[in-house]
C-alpha positions in Angstrom: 171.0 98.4 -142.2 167.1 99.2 -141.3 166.3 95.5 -140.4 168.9 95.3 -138.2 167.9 98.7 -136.2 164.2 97.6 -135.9 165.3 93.7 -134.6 167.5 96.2 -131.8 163.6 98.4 -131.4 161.7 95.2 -130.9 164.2 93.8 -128.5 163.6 96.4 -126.0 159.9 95.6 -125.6 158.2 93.4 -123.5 156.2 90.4 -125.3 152.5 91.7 -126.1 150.0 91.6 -123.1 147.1 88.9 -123.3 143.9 89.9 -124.0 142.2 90.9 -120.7 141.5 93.6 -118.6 143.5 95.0 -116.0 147.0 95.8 -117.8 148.1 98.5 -120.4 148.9 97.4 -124.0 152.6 97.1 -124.4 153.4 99.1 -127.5 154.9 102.1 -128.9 152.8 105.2 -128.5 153.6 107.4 -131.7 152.7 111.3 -130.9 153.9 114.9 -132.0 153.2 117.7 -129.3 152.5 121.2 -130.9 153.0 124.4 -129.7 151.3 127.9 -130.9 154.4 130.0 -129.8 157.4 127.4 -131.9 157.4 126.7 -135.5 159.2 123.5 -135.2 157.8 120.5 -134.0 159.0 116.7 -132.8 157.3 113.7 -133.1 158.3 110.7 -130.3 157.7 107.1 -130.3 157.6 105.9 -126.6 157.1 102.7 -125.3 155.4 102.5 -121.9 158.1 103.3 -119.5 158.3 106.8 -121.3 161.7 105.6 -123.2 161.6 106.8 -126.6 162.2 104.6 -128.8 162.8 106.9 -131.9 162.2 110.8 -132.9 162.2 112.8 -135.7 162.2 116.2 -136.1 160.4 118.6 -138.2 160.5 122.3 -139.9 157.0 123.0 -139.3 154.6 121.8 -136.7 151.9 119.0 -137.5 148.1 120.0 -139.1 147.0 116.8 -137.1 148.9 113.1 -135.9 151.5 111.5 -137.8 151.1 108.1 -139.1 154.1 105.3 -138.8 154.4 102.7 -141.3 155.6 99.1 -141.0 158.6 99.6 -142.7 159.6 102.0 -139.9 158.6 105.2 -142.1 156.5 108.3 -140.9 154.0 110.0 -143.2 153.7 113.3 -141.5 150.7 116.0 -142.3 152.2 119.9 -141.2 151.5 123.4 -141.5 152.7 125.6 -144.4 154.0 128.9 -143.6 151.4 130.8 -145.9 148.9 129.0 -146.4 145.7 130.4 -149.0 142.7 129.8 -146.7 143.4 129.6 -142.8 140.9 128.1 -140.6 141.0 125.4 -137.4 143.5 122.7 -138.5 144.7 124.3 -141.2 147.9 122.2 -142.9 149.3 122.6 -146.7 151.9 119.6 -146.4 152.7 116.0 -145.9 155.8 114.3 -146.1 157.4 111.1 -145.6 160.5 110.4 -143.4 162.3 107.5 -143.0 163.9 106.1 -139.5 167.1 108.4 -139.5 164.5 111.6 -140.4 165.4 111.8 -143.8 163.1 113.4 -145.7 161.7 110.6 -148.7 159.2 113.0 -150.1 156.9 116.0 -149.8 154.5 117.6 -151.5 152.2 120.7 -150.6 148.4 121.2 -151.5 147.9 125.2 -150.8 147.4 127.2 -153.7 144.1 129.0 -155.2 142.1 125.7 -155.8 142.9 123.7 -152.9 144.4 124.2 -149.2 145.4 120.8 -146.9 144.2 120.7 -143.5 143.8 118.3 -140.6 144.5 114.9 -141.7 146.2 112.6 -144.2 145.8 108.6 -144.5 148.5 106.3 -145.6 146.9 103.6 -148.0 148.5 99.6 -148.4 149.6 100.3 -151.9 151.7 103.3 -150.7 149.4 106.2 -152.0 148.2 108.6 -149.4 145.0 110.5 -149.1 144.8 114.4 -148.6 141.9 115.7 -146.8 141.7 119.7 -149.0 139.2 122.4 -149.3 138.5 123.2 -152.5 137.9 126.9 -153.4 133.9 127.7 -154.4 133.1 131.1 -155.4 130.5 132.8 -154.2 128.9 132.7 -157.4 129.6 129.1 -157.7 127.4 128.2 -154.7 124.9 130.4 -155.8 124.9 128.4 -158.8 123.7 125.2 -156.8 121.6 126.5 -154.8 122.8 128.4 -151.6 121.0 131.2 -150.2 123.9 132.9 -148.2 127.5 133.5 -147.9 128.0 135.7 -144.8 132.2 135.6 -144.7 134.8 138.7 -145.7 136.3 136.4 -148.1 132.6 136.2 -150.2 134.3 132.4 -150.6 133.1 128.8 -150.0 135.4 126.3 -149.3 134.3 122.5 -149.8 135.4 119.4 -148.8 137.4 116.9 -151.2 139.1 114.1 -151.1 143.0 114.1 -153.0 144.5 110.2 -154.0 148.5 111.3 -154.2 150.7 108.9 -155.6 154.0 109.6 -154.2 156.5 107.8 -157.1 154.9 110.7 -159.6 153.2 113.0 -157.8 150.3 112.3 -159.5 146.9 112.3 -158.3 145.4 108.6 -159.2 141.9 109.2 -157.3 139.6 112.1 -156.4 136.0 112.8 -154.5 134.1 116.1 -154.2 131.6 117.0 -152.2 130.7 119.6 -154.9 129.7 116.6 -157.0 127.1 115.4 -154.4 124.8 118.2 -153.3 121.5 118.7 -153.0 118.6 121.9 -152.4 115.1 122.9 -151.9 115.6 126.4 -152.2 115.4 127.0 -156.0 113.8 124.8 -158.2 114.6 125.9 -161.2 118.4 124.7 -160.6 119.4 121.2 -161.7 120.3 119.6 -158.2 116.9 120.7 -156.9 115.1 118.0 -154.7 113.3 116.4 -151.7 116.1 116.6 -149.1 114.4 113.9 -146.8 114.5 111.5 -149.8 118.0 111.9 -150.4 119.8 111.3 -147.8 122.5 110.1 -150.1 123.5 113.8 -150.8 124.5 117.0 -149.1 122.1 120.0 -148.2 124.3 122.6 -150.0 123.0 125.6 -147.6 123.0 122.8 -144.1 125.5 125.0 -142.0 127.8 128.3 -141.8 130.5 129.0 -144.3 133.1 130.8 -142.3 133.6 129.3 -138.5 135.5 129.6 -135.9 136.2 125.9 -135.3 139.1 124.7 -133.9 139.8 127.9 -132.1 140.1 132.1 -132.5 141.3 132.6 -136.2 140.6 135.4 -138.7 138.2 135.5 -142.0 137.8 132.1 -143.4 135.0 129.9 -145.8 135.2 126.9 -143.8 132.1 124.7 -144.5 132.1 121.6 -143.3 135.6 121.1 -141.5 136.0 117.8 -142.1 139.1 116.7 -139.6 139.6 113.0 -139.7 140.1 110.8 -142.3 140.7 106.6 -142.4 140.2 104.1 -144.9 138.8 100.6 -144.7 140.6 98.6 -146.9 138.6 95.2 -146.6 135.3 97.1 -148.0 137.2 99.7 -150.1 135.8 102.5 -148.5 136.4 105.8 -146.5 134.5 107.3 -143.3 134.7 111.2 -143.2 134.2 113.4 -139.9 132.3 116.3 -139.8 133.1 119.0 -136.6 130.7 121.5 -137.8 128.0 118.9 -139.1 128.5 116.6 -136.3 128.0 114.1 -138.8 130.3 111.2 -140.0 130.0 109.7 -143.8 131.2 106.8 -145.5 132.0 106.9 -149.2 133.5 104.0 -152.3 136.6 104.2 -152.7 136.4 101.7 -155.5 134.9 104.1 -157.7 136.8 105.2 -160.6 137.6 109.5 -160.5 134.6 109.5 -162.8 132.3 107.4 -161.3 133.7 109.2 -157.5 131.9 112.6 -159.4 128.7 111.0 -160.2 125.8 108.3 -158.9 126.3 104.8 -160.3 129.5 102.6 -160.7 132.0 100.9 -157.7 131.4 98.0 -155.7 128.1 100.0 -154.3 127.0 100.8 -157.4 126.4 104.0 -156.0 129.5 105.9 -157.3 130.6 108.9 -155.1 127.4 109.4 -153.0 127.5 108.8 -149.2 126.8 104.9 -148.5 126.3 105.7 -145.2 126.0 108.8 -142.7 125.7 109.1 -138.8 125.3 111.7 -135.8 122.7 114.4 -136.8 119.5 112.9 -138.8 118.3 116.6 -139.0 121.2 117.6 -141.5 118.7 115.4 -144.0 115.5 115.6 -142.6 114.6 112.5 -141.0 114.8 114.0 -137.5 115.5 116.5 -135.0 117.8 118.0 -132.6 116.9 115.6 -130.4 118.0 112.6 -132.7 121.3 114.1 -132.5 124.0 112.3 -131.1 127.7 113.8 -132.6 129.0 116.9 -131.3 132.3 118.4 -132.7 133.8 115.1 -132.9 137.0 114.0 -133.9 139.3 110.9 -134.7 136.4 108.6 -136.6 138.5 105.2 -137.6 137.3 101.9 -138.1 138.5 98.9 -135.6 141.0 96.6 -136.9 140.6 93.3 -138.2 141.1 90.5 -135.2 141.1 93.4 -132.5 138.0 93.5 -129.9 134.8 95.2 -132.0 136.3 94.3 -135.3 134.9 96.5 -138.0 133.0 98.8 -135.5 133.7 102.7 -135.6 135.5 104.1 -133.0 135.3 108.0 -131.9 135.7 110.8 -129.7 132.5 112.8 -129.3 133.8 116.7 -127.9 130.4 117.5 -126.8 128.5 114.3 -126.3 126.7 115.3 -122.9 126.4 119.6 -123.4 126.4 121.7 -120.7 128.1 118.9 -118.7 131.9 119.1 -116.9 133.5 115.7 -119.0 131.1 116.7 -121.8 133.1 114.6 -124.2 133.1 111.2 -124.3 134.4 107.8 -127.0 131.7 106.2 -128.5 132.0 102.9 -130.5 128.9 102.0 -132.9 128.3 99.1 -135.2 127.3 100.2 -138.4 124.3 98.5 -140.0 125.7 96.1 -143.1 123.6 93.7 -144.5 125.1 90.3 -145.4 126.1 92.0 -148.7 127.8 94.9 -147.3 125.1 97.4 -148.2 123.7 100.1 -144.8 120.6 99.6 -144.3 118.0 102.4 -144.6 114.4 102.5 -143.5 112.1 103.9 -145.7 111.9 107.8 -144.5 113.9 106.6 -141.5 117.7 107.8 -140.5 120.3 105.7 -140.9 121.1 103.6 -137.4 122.0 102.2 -134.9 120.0 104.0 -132.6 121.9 102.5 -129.5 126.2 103.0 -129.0 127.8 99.7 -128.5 130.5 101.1 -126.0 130.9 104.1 -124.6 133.4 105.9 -122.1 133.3 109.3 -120.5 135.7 110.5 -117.8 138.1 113.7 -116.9 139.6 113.7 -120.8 137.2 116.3 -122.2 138.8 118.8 -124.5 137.2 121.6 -126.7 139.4 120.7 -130.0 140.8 117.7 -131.7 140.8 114.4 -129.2 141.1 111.0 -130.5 140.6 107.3 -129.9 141.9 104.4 -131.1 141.3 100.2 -130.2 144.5 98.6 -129.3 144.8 95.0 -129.5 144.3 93.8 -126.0 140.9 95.4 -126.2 142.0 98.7 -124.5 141.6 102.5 -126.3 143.8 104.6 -126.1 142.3 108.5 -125.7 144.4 112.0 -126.3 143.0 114.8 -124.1 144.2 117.7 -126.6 144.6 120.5 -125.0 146.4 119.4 -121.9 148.9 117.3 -123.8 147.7 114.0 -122.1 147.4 110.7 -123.5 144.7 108.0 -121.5 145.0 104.4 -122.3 141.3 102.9 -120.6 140.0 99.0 -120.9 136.9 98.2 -121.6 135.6 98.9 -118.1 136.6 102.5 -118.6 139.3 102.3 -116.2 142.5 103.8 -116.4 145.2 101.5 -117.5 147.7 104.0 -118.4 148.2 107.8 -118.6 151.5 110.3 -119.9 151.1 113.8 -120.1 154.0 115.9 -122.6 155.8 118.8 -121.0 157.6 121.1 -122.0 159.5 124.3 -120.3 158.8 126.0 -123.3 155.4 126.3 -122.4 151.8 125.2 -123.4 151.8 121.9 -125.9 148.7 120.4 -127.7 148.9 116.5 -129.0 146.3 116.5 -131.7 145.4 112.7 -131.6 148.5 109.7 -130.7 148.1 105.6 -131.2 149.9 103.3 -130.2 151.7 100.4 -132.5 152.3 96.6 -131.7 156.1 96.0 -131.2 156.1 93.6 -134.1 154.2 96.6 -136.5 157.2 97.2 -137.6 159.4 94.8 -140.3 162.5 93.3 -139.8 163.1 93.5 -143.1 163.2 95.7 -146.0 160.8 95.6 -148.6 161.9 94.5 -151.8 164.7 93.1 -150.4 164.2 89.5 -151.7 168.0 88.1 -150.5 168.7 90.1 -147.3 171.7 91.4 -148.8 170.7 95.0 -147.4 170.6 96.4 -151.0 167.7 96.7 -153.9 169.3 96.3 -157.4 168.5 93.6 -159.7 168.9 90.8 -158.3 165.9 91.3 -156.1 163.9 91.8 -159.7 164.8 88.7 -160.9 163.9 86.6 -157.5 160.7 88.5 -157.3 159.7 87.4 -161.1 161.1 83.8 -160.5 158.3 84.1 -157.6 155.7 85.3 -159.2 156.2 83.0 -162.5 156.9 80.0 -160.4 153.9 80.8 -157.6 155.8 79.6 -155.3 155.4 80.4 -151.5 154.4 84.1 -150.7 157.5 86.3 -149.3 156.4 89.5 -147.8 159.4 91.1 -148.2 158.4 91.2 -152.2 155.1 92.3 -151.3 155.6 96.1 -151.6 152.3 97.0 -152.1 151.1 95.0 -149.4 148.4 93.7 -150.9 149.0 90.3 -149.9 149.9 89.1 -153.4 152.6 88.8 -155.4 152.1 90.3 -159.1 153.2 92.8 -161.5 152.2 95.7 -159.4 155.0 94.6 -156.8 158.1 94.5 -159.4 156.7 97.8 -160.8 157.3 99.2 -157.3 160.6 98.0 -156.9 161.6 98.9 -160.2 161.3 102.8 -159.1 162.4 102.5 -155.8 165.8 101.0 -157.3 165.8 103.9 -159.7 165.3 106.4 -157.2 168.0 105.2 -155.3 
């Protein structure tokens, strides 16, 4: 069975490296190389000796970087054949394989309303964010107050955020942009306002609809191209990247759908406004081009808990110094939270810090995509896009570790890798409460027993992975049996 496979995995890794300086993390780095000219695509775990570890293959090549999961499945975002609006990044799907490359699930988001691109995120109760456009009208953004839509398509395509529950399909949880705009062009519409003073919202006519980010493509309403995604779960929230803003956002998650759409309710209290935005003061008035620090970045993620700049946001800035040769560069920054979690905000002041807490710049710059990601030992490991290399630096900026893909078949892109602690993954199966290899219901009635008895906390009947036992946890395993 599964358990037994992953015991085999972790067996043919070295114990983790110590803390310090001076060595590469050992891990798995997981990574999916792309390729303009081939439809199909591969994605390789490797450990450091470039032995890999596990693939799975794919029908269509990746929108951005798959994601593994501790129970040794891959959530993997791809490209559509058709899709309805194509810009840089563009996706449509996400699926979910297990070990063998089974195919669990999949669903698609392209059709007339909405159109996947770039990036997904896994969530710890097993639901999955979908980064979209949505499909405005030009009459629709006329309606809130923009002045021009210059594109063939006479469309403008926003940015929302899509809570998929696999088990139904269903979407539990959504955010709009749409719901969240602001203009001083016409007063005599209803979002009409002071821009400076609210820097909570979005300047509807800030920016181009229709770019060519991300590369040569054909007629498109890309706005904002949002292309990275990640979720914190310790303050319920979710930080957004902006290419074409060079701008980051943070929003509640822990907003109902109908408090997400409007200004009060969630742990902020602020429903689905921005809590928090960084990188171009300007986009809201509260400062200039030269108070700009983002530039086409990618790969926003905040720092793991018990990893070196807990809670921190990690980056990689495209076109930090402009005009230079390594014009790109990973930033880290510590965001300003009070004691109550709240970001602080000077009155008619942008929101800080104004200094980077750590910042690295060398021979890895690459017009699209990038990424960076804190290991455990302190190190960050870097993807160079376009030449298909992957950099893995300490905290000195020196290079602890470096693999670039090839391929005879020609030119390959890795959109962003990580890398994953060999004991990331289980060496058991979820839900399997007496290791006998199977769910049925004899697991149901141990994991009740547990519950109704609160006796000691088994992780292997913690299938949301919330760190609790409770109803949620049999309701899970009730459908996985069933699906079986």
């Amino acid at each position: 069975m599964i358990r037994f496979r992953l015991l085999l995995v972790m067996l043919q890794t070295f114990m983790m490296s110590s803390a310090i300086n001076g060595a590469p993390f050992e891990g798995y780095t997981l990574f999916t190389p792309m390729s303009s000219m081939i439809t199909t695509a591969t994605t390789y775990l490797m450990d450091n000796e470039e032995n890999i570890i596990n693939s799975w293959t794919h029908d269509r090549g990746p929108a951005s970087m798959p994601y593994l999961l501790p129970d040794s499945t891959l959530i993997y975002p791809f490209r559509v054949e058709f899709p309805t609006m194509e810009a840089g990044g563009v996706g449509g799907g996400v699926q979910k394989q297990n070990w063998e490359g089974e195919i669990l699930w999949e669903f698609v988001f392209s059709d007339e309303q909405y159109q996947h691109h770039h990036d997904v995120e896994p969530l710890p109760n097993g639901n999955v964010l979908i980064l979209v456009w949505e499909n405005k009208s030009a009459s629709d953004a006329y309606a809130l107050g923009r002045e021009v839509i210059d594109n063939p398509l006479n469309e403008m395509w926003a940015t929302a955020i899509l809570e998929l529950e696999p088990n139904s399909g269903e979407i539990v949880w959504e955010w709009h942009i749409w719901d969240h705009l602001i203009q001083d062009y016409n007063s005599e519409l209803p979002n009409y306002g002071v821009i400076s003073e609210h820097p909570e919202l979005f300047d509807i006519n800030c920016g181009d609809v229709g770019n060519s980010a991300g590369g040569p493509q054909g007629a498109n309403g890309d706005w904002m191209h949002v292309n990275a995604v990640d979720y914190n779960p310790d303050l319920d929230q979710i930080v957004l990247s902006s290419r074409t803003q060079n701008e980051i956002y943070i929003i509640d998650h822990s907003t109902t759908t109908e408090e997400a759409a409007g200004h009060t309710g969630g742990n902020s209290g602020k429903g689905g406004d921005f809590l928090y935005r960084w990188g171009n003061p300007q986009n809201y008035e509260r400062g200039t081009s030269e108070d700009k620090v983002l530039g086409w970045q990618h790969s926003v993620n905040w720092i793991k808990p018990q990893y070196p700049g807990a809670g921190n946001l990690i980056l990689y800035n495209n076109n930090h110094y402009v005009g230079e040769t390594f014009h790109s560069a990973v930033i880290e920054i510590i965001p300003p939270l009070d004691g109550d979690n709240n970001y602080v905000l000077e009155t008619g002041m942008p929101y800080g810090p104004e200094n980077i807490e750590w910042i690295v710049a060398e021979d890895f710059a690459t017009p699209l995509q990038g990424g960076a990601f804190r290991l455990p030992n302190g190190n960050t490991i870097i993807t160079q896009t376009h030449t298909s290399t992957i950099i893995e630096v300490n905290m000195n900026g020196e290079v602890e570790w470096e693999y670039t893909y090839e391929n005879a078949a020609g030119s390959f892109w890795i959109a962003r890798a990580d890398k994953y602690s060999p004991d990331y993954l289980m060496s058991f199966m979820l839900g399997d409460l007496n290791s006998d290899g199977v769910l049925n219901i004899l697991d149901i009635v141990i994991l009740a027993n547990l519950i109704l008895t609160g006796e000691n906390y088994q992780e292997a009947g913690d299938l949301n992975q919330d760190n609790e036992l409770n109803i949620l946890d049999i309701v899970i395993l009730v459908n996985l049996i069933l699906s079986t």
